[in-house]
C-alpha positions in Angstrom: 0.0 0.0 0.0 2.8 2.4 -0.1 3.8 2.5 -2.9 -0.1 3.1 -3.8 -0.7 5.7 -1.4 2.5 7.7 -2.4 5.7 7.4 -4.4 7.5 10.5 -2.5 11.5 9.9 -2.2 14.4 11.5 -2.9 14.5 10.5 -5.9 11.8 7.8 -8.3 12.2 6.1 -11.4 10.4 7.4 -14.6 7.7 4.7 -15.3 9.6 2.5 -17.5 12.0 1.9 -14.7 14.6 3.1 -17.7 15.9 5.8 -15.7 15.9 7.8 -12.6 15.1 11.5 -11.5 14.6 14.0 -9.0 11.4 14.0 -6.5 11.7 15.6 -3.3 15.1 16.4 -4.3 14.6 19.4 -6.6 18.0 18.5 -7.9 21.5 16.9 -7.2 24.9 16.1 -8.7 28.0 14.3 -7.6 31.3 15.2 -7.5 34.2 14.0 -10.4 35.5 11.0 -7.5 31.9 9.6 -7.7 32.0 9.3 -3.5 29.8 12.8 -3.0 26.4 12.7 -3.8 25.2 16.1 -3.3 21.1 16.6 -2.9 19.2 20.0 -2.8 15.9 19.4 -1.2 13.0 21.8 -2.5 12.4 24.5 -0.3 9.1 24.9 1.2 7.7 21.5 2.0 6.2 20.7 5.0 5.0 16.8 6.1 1.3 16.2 6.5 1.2 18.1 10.1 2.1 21.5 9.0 6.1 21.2 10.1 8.8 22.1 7.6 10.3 19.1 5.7 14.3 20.3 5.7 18.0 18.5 6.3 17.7 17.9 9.5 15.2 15.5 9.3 17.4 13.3 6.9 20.4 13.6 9.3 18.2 12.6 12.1 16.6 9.5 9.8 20.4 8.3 9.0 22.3 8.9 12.0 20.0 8.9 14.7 17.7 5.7 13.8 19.5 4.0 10.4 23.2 4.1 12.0 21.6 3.5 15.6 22.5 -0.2 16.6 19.6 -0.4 19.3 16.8 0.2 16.6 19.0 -1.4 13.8 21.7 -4.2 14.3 23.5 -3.3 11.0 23.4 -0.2 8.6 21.1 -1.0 5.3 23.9 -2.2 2.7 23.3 0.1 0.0 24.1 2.8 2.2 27.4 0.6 3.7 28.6 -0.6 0.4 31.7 -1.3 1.7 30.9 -2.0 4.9 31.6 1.3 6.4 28.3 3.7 6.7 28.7 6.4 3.9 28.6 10.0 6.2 25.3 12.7 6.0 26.8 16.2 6.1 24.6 19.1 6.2 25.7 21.9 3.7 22.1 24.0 4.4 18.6 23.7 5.7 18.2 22.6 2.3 21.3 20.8 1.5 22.7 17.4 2.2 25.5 15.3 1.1 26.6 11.5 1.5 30.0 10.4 0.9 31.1 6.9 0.3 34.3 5.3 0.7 34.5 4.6 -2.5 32.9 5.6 -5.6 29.4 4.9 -6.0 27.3 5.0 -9.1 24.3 3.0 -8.2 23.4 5.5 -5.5 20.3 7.2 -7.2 18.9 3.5 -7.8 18.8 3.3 -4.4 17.6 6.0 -3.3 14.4 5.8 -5.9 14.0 1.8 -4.9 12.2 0.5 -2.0 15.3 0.8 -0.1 15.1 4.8 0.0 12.0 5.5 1.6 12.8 5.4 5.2 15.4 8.3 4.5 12.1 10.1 3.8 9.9 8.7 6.6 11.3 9.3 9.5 10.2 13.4 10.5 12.8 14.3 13.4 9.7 16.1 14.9 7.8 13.8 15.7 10.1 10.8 16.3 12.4 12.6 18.6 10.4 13.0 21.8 10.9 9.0 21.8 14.7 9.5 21.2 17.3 9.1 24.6 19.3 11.2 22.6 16.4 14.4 22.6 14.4 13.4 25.3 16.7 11.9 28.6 12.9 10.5 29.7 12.7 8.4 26.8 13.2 4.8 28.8 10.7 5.7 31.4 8.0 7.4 29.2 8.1 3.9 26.8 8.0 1.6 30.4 4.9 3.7 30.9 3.5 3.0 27.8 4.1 -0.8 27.7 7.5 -0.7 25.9 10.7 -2.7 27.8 12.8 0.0 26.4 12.3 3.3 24.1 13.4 1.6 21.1 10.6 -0.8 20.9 8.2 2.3 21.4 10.0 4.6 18.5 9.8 1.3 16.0 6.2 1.1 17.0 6.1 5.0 15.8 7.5 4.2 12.9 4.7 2.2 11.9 3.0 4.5 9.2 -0.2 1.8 8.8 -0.3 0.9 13.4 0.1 4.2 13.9 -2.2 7.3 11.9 -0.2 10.3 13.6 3.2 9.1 11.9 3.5 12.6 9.8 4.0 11.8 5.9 5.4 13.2 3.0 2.7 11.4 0.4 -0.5 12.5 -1.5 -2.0 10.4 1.3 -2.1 10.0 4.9 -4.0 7.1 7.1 -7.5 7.9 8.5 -9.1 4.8 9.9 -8.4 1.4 10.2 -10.2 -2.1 10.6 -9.6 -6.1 10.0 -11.4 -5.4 6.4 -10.7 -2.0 5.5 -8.2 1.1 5.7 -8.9 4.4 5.0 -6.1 7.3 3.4 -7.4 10.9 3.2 -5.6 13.6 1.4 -2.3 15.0 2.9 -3.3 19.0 3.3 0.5 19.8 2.7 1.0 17.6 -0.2 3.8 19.5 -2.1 2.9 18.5 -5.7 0.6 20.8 -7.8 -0.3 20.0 -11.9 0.5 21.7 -14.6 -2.2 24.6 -13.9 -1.3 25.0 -10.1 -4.0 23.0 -8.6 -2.8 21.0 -5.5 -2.2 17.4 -6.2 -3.5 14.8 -5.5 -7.0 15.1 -6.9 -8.8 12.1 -4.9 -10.0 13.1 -1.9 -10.1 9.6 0.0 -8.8 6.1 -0.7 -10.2 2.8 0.6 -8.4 0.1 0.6 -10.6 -3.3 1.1 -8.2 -6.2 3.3 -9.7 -9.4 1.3 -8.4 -13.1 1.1 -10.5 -14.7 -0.8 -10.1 -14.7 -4.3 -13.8 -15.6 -5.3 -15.0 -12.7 -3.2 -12.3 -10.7 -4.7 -13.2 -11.4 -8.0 -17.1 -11.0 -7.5 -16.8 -7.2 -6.0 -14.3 -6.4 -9.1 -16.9 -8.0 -11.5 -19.4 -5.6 -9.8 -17.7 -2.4 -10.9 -17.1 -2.1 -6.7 -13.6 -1.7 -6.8 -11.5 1.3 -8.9 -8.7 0.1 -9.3 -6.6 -3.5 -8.8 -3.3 -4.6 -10.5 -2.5 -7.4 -8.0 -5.3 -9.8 -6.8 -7.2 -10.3 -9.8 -4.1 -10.3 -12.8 -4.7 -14.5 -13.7 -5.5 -16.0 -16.8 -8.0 -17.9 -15.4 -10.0 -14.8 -14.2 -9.7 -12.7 -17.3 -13.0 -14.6 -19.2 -15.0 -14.1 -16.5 -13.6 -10.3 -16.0 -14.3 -9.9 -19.4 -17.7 -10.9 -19.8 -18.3 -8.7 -17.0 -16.7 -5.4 -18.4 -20.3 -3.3 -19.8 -22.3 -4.8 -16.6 -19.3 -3.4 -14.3 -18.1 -0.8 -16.2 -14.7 -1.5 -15.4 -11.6 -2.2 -18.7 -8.0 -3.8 -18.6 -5.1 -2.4 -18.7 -1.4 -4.3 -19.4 0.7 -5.4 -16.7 4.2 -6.2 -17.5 6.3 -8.3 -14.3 9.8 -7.1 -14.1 10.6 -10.6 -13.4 13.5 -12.2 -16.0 11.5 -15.4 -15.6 8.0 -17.6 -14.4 10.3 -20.1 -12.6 14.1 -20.5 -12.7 15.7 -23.7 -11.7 18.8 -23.7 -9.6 21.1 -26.8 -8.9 23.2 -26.1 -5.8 26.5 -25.4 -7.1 28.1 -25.8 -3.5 26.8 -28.9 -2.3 27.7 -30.1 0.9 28.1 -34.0 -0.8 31.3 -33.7 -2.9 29.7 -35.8 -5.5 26.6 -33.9 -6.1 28.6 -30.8 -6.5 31.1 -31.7 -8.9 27.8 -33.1 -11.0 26.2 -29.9 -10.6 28.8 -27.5 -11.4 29.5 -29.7 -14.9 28.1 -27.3 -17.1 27.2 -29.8 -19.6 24.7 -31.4 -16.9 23.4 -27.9 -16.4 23.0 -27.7 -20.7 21.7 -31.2 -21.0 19.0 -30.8 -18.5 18.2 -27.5 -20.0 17.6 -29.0 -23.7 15.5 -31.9 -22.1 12.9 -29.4 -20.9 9.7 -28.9 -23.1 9.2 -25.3 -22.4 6.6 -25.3 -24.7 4.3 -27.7 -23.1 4.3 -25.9 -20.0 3.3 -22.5 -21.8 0.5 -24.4 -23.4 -0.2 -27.1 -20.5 0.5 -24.7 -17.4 0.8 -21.2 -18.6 -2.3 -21.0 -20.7 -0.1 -20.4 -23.4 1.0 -17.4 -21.7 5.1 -16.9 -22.1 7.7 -17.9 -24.1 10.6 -20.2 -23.6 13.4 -17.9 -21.9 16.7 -18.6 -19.7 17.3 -16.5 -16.2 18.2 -13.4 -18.3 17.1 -9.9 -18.6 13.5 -9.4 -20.2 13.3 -7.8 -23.6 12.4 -4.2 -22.3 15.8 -4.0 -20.3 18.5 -2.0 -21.1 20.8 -5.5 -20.5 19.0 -7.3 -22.8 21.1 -10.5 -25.1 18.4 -12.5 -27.3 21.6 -14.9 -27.4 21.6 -15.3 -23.5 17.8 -15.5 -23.4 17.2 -18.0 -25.7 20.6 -20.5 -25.3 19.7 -24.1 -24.8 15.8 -23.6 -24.8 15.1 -25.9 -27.8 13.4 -28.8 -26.7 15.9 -31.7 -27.9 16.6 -34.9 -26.3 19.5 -36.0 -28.6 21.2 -33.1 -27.2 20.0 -33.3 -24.0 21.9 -37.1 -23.7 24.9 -36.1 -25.6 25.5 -33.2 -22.5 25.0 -35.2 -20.3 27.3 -38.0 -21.3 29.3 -35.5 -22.2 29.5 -34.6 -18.3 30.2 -38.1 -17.6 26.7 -39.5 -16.8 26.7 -42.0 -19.7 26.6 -45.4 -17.4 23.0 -46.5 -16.4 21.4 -48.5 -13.8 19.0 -51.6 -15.1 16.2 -49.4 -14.6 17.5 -46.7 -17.0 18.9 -44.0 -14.6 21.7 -42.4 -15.0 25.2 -43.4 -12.7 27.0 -41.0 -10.8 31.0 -41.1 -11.3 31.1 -43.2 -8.2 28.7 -45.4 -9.4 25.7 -44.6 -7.4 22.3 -43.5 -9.0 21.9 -39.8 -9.6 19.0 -38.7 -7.7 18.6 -35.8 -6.3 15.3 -33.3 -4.7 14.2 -29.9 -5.6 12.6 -27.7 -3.5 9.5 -26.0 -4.2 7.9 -23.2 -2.0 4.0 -24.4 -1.3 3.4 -20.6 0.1 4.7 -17.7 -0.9 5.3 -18.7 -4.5 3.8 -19.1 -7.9 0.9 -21.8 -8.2 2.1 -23.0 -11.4 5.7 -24.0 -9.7 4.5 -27.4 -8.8 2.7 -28.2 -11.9 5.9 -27.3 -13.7 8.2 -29.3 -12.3 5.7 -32.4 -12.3 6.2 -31.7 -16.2 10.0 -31.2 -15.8 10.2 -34.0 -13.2 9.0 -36.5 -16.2 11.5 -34.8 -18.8 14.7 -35.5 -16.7 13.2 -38.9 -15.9 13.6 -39.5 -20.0 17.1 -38.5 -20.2 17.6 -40.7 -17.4 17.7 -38.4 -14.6 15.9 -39.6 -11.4 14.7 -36.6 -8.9 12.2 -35.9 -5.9 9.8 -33.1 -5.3 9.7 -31.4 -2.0 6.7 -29.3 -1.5 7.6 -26.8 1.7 6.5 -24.2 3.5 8.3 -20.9 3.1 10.0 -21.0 6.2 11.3 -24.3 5.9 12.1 -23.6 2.5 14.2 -20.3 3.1 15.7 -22.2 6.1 17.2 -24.6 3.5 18.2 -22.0 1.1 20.2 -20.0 3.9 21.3 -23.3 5.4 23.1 -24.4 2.0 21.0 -27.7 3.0 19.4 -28.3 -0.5 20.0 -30.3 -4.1 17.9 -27.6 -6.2 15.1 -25.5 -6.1 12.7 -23.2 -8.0 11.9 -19.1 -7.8 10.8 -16.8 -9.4 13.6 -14.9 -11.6 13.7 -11.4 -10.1 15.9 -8.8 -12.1 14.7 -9.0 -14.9 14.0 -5.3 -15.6 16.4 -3.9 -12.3 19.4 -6.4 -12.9 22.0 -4.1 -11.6 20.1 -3.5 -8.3 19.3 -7.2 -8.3 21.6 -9.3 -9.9 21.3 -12.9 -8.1 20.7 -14.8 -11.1 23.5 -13.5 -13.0 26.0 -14.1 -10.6 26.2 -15.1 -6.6 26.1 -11.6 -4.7 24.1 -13.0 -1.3 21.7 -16.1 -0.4 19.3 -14.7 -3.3 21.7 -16.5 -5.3 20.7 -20.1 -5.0 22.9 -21.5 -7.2 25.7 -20.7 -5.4 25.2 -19.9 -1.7 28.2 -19.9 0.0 30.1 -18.0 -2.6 27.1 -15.2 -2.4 27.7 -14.8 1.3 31.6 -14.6 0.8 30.9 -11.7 -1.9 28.8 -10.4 0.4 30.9 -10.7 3.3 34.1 -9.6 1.5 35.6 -13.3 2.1 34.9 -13.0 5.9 32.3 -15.7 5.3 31.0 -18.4 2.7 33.0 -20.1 0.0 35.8 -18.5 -2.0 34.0 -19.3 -5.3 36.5 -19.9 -8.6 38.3 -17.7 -10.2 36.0 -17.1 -13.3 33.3 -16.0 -11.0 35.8 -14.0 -9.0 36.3 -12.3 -11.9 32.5 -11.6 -12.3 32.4 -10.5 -9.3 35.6 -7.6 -9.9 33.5 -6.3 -12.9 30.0 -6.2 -10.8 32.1 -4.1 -8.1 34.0 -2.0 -11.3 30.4 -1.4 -12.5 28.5 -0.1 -9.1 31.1 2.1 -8.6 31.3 4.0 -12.2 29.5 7.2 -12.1 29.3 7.4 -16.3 25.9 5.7 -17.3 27.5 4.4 -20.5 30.7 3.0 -18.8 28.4 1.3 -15.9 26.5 -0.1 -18.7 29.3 -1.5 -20.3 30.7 -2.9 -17.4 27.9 -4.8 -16.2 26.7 -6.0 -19.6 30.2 -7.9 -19.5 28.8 -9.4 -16.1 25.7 -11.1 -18.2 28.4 -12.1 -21.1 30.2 -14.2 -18.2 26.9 -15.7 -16.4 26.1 -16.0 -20.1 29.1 -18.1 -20.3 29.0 -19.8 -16.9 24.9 -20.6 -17.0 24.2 -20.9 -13.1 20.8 -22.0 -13.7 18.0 -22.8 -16.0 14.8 -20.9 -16.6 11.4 -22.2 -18.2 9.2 -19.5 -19.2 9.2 -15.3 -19.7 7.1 -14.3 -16.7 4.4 -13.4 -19.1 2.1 -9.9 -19.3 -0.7 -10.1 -16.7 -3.5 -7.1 -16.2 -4.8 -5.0 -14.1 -8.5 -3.9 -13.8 -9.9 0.0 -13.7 -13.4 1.3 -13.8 -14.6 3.5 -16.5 -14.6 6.2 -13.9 -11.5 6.1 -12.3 -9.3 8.4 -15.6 -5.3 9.0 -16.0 -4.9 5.3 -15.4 -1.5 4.7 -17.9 -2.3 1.7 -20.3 0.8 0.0 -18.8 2.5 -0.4 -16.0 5.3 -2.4 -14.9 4.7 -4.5 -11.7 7.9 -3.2 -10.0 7.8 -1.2 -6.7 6.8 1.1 -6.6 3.9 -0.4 -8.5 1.7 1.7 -9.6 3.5 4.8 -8.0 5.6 5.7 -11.2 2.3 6.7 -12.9 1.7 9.4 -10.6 -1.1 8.3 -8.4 -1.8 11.4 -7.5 -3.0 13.0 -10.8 -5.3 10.4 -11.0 -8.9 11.5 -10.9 -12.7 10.0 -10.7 -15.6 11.4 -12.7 -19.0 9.3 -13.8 
């Protein structure tokens, strides 16, 4: 609901996500060593209560709660790329400037990503009366209001949806809450204004209805009851009832593009704790000749509704990192080739039954992990269909069906074979790169060497030196100021996880939709389902009229 209610920051991405720009920074520039990032804030703002918006409360939201180790255990990485906090310094009421150890040219992604907003949410007027450091009777005044210390009470203030009185910089503030519904009313103060001076935004009130049910869901939409929904009601198997029901609920479509590079990527654990599995795994001829043996095409037609098209774990066509060469590498459905990989990786030998040996004679069998909650609902149909395509080729594997938890357990553990996802970065891959090479857990091919990127070797697995390589370039590239250069950079990261193909994808997450009513006007006919989703269309220029 944020990113619904308001897409205020320092600075937002253009609605393409092609390209950022300034918000409540009225402009900014950084200096010629790319560690100064220099923002001037527009003057005059005030958040939703009346009080001036200024520098001080971003020095406040970064030293005083960000850096502050009893509210937060660690500083949020893309402000510590290096592991040392980049320093706030105040030029002016108006003024502000980070500096980074070293140079840092992925900054402004940042800031206009999810990651930026609590610079921007955090008013020092209001939060600091729970602060030790501006108010010595911090401890007590929590103890008396339930709290065991003050900073459980000034996280609980931070709360913009538990607690109403939380000032706010958006179009929208909270006004009323329930189980089944919550309530934004205009922000008096709202600091935007169209093109002939009127204050934005132009809806008075926003209601947002808390529903699980998808029949129920789908029954008020069909009824012309709710304006607007991108999320809930986007699946193929709702859009011919939703469109039978368009004159009766006066309601249309519009597109929805997913930012993700794929439907579901396969990842074979690359570090495996059994020596045996690992050096099978990281064969790249196993990895190619259980890529060829997939039918991608039958799932689009069996799974997908015919939705998609056959696609690695690489960057989606509208990216600015887009290869049709990686994309479309070993997705041809062929079994001779499929075989001749994998005897290739020394897999020929089979049991009686047909399986393929191991080099140390055992049966290759191994499980992949599938998230029951928190994931697509076509995942386990998919690999059922997969499961039978690797069982031709002579490749015997196991489903495991968990819960989230359990699942992410595993993943962080290193205690898995494989597993599925979802491919994210496929529009953002320089903010979120885990498919293209191992940068953190994200990276399931390859935990351990993730976490010793991520660590700077003080953890994890020191991965090979190919991938170390990759790894140099990603660093070159995040810290190159020059758009072209960064671009260069990290389009030589893809060429390498091009080369290297960590893991296999199926299906390009396909176009879903998104529902508005006839009254509800200014709606875009696209919009990419990447936070701030829908908040790059200017939420609040749209307008209602019967």
């Amino acid at each position: 609901m944020n990113a619904t209610a308001g897409y205020d920051q320092i600075l937002r991405w253009d609605p393409t996500f092609t390209k950022t720009f300034p918000d409540i920074a009225e402009s900014y520039d950084i200096d010629e060593s790319g560690k100064e990032h220099r923002f001037h804030l527009r003057e005059g703002m005030r958040w939703s209560d009346g009080h001036p918006f200024t520098a001080d409360d971003l020095l406040f939201a970064y030293n005083d709660v960000l850096l502050n180790e009893e509210l937060y255990p660690a500083a949020p990485a893309y402000l510590a790329p290096t592991g040392a906090p980049a320093k706030i310094r105040k030029i002016d009421n108006h003024t502000v400037a980070f500096t980074f150890d070293l140079p840092n040219g992925i900054f402004p992604m940042w800031l206009a990503s999810s990651e930026g907003l609590s610079l921007v949410t955090l008013p020092r007027h209001y939060l600091s009366r729970f602060h030790p450091k501006f108010n010595a009777d911090a401890e007590d005044s929590a103890r008396q209001q339930g709290f065991s210390q003050w900073s459980q009470l000034l996280l609980a203030k931070t709360d913009r949806w538990g607690n109403p009185d939380l000032p706010t910089l958006s179009a929208w503030k909270p006004a009323a809450a329930s189980t089944s519904r919550i309530v934004l009313e205009r922000n008096p103060y709202y600091w935007k204004v169209d093109t002939d001076g009127n204050q934005l935004p132009y809806i008075d009130r926003i209601a947002y209805h808390l529903m699980s049910d998808p029949q129920v869901i789908l029954l008020k939409v069909s009824n012309g009851e709710i304006d607007f929904d991108m999320w809930r009601v986007g699946t193929p198997a709702f859009k011919p009832v939703l469109a039978s029901k368009r004159e009766q609920g006066r309601f249309h479509f519009f597109d929805c593009n997913w930012s993700f590079n794929n439907n579901m990527n396969i990842a074979f654990n690359l570090c495996h704790k059994d020596p045996a599995l690992r050096a099978v795994f990281q064969n790249k001829d196993f990895r190619v000749g259980m890529s060829y043996a997939i039918d991608r095409k039958e799932i689009i037609t069996g799974v997908l509704q015919r939705q998609g098209r056959p696609w690695q774990a690489a960057p989606r066509p509208e990216s600015v990192f887009y290869d049709e060469e990686f994309a479309t590498q070993y997705t041809e459905h062929d079994l001779a080739k499929a075989n001749e990989h994998l005897d290739r990786a020394g897999l020929g030998q089979r049991d009686g039954n047909g399986f393929r040996l191991r080099p140390d004679g055992r049966r290759l069998f191994f499980s992949v992990m599938v998230p029951s909650t928190n994931g697509d609902p076509t995942f386990a149909p998919t690999m059922d269909l997969v499961r039978g395509y690797w069982r031709a080729v002579g490749v015997d594997v196991n489903i495991q069906s968990l819960d989230i938890t359990l699942y992410t357990s595993r993943t962080n553990g290193n205690d898995f074979d494989a597993q599925v996802y979802q491919g994210d970065g496929g529009l953002n891959a320089m903010l979120i790169p885990q498919w293209y090479l191992p940068t953190g857990a994200g990276s399931r091919f390859a935990v351990p060497w993730g976490e010793w990127y991520e660590s700077r070797g003080r953890a994890g697995e020191r991965p090979p030196a190919r991938v170390r390589e990759q790894l140099a370039l990603y660093d070159e590239a995040q810290q190159t100021v020059d758009l072209k250069e960064q671009k260069r950079l990290f389009m030589e990261v893809l060429r390498i996880s091009k080369e290297q193909f960590y893991a296999i994808g199926t299906s390009l997450a396909p176009r879903t939709f998104g529902v508005a009513t006839d009254r509800l006007h200014n709606v875009p006919k696209n919009i990419v389902r990447l936070y701030p989703n829908p908040g790059a269309t200017n939420l609040p220029q749209f307008f209602i009229e019967d």
